[in-house]
C-alpha positions as MATLAB code, in Angstrom:
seq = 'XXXXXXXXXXXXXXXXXXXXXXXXXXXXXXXXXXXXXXXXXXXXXXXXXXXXXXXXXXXXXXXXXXXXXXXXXXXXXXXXXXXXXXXXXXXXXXXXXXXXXXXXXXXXXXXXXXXXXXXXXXXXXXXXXXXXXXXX';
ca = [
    -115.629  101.125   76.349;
    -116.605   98.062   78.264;
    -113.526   95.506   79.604;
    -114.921   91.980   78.690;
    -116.412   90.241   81.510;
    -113.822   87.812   83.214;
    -111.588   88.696   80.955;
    -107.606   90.451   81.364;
    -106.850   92.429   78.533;
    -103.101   93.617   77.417;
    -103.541   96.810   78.962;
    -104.466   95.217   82.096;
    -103.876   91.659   83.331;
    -106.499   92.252   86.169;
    -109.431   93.369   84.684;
    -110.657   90.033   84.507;
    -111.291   90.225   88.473;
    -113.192   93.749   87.543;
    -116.731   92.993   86.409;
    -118.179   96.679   85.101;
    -117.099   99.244   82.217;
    -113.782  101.154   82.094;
    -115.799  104.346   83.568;
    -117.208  102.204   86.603;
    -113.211  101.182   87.397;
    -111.937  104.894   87.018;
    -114.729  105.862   89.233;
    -113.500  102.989   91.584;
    -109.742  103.916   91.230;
    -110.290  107.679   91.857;
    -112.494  106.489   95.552;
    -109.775  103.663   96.569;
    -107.101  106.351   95.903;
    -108.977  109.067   98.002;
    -109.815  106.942  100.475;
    -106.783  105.095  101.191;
    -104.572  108.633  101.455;
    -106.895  110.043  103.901;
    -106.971  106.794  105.914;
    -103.138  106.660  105.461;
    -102.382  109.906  106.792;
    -104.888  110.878  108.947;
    -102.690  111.529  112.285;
     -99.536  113.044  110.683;
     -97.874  115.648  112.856;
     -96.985  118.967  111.169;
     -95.795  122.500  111.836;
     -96.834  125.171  109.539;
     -93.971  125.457  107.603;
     -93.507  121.845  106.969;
     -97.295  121.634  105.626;
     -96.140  121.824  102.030;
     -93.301  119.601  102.097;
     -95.969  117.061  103.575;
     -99.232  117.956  100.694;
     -96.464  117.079   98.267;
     -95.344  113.969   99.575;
     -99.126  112.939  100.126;
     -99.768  113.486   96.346;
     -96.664  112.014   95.081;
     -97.616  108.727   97.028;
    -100.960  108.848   95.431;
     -99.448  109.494   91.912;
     -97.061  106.326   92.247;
    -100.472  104.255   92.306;
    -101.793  102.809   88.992;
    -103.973  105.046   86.826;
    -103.124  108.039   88.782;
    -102.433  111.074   86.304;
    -101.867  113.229   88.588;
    -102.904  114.147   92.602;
    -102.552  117.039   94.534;
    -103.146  117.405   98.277;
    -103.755  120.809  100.283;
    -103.794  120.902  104.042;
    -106.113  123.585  105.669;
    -104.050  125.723  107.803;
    -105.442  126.267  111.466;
    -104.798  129.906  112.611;
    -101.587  129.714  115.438;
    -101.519  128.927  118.794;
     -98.936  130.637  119.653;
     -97.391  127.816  121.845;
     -93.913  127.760  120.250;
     -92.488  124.225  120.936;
     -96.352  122.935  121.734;
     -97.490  124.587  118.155;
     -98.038  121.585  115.488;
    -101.205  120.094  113.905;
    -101.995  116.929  112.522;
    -103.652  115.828  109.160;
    -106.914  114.829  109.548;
    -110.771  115.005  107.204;
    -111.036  117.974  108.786;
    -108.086  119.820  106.856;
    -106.976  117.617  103.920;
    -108.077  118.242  100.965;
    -107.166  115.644   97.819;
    -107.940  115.969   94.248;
    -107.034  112.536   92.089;
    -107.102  112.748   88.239;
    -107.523  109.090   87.257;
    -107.092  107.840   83.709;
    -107.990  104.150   83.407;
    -107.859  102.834   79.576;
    -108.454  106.299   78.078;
    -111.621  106.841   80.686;
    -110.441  110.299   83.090;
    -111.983  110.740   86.007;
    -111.389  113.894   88.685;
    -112.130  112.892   92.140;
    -112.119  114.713   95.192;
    -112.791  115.029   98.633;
    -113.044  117.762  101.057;
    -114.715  118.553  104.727;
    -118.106  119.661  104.674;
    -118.562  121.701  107.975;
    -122.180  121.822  108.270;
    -122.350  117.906  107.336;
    -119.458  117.450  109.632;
    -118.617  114.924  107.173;
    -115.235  114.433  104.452;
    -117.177  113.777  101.324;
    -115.302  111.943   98.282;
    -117.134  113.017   95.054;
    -116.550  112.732   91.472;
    -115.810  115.639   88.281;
    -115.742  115.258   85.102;
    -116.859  111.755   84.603;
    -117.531  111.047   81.124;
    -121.286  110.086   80.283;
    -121.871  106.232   79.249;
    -124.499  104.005   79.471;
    -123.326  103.027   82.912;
    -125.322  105.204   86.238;
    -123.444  106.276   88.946;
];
């Protein structure tokens, strides 16, 4: 499905500022969404115990966005330290991992992005995207 060029549609009012197919903009939704939430909560302080309550308020944030189907955010435990009082973490690429399931005028796309240790890098990538006659 291709949104016409310059265009809104009734589905969406905006597309007209979106020059590319309906698979190009769920591929963009699914990286803005991934990106923003790591940005967004990248320093968030945590204890152990707390680090559910805070994966599912990070993935109902990112499910209140447009085209989000669903979202789901797991933070990487660090092992203890032991230090009582002195023992939280923070969010950070290095132990938040997001998967975004983006459906964007019947187009689903799975995005995700995790830390890759021996890239030392948090790489968004993309599942599950339909094939079209648009690369990637």
């Amino acid at each position: 499905m291709t949104i016409p060029t310059g265009r809104a549609t009734k589905d969406d009012p905006l597309a007209g500022h979106f020059h590319c197919s309906a698979r190009e903009r769920a591929a963009f939704e699914a990286g803005i969404k991934l990106g923003s939430a790591l940005h967004q909560y990248s320093g968030t302080p945590f204890r152990r115990a707390a680090a559910p309550t805070i994966e599912a308020a990070i993935a109902a944030s990112i499910r209140s966005q447009p085209y989000v189907v669903d979202a789901k955010a797991t933070i990487v435990l660090p092992r203890p330290t032991g230090d009582g009082e002195y023992d939280y973490h923070v969010v950070d690429q290095h132990n938040l991992r997001l998967d975004v399931l983006i459906d964007y005028m019947g187009v689903q796309v799975r995005g995700r992005i995790e830390y890759l240790d021996d890239r030392a890098y948090p790489l968004m990538t993309l599942h599950e995207i339909p094939s079209g006659s648009s690369s990637l």
